[in-house]
Structure formats: structure tokens, C-alpha cells
C-alpha positions, -999 to 999 in steps of 0.1 A, spaced: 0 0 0 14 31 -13 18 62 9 14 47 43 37 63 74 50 46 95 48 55 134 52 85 141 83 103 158 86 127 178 113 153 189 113 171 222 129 200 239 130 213 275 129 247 280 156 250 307 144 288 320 108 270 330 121 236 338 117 234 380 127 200 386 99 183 390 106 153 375 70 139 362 89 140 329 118 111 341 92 99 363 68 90 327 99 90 302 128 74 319 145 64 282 138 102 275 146 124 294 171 122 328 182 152 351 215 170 341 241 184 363 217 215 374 186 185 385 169 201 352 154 176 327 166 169 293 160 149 267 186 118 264 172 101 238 145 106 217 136 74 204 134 62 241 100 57 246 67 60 224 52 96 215 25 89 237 49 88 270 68 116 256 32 136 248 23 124 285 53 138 304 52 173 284 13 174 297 22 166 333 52 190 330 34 219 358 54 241 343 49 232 305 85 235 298 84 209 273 75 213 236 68 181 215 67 182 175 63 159 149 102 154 139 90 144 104 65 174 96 78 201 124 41 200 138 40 213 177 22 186 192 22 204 227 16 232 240 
């Protein structure tokens, strides 16, 4: 079958300035994102979990310091 995608990818980003250390994000995402030197979330690895975890941690993120987009089309998932 022509045209079919397969699943989709996703690319995230923490915005360091909002990120408080919460931790939801490592809590939801552990492949994904760890706590660098400052105890601030980043992303380790994109590929390390499914874009509905990733999607999940940026929603329980109480600062919403993490953006989601489609790494194929640039789409922002979330916000």
C-alpha cells in the first residue's frame, strides 16, 4: 500500500528557563529524558520511549517546559 507512514516520531525539547525539577517528565519518560548536572530535565534520547509517553510527560510537566513536534513534519504537538 502506497503512501502509508510509518509510526510517528517525535522530537522534544525542554525549556531550561521554566524547567523546576519536578521530575514527572523522568518519572513517565525514563529512556527520555534524565536530570542533568543542574537536576533540570533533558532529553537523552529521543527514540526512548513511544510519543504517547513523551506527549504524556510534556502534559504533566506543571510548568509546561516541554515542547513536543512531529520530527518528520515540524508539527508542535504540545503546547
Amino acid at each position: 500500500m502506497s503512501g502509508t507512514r510509518g509510526p510517528r516520531r517525535v522530537r522534544a525539547e525542554v525549556d531550561h528557563m521554566r524547567c523546576v525539577s519536578n521530575a514527572m517528565c523522568v518519572t513517565i519518560a525514563p529512556g527520555v529524558f534524565a536530570h542533568n548536572d543542574q537536576r533540570q530535565s533533558e532529553v537523552v534520547d529521543s527514540e526512548g520511549g513511544t510519543p504517547e509517553a513523551i506527549i504524556e510527560a510534556a502534559e504533566n510537566c506543571p510548568t509546561s517546559a516541554i515542547t513536543v513536534t512531529d520530527a518528520v513534519t515540524g508539527e508542535t504537538l504540545f503546547p
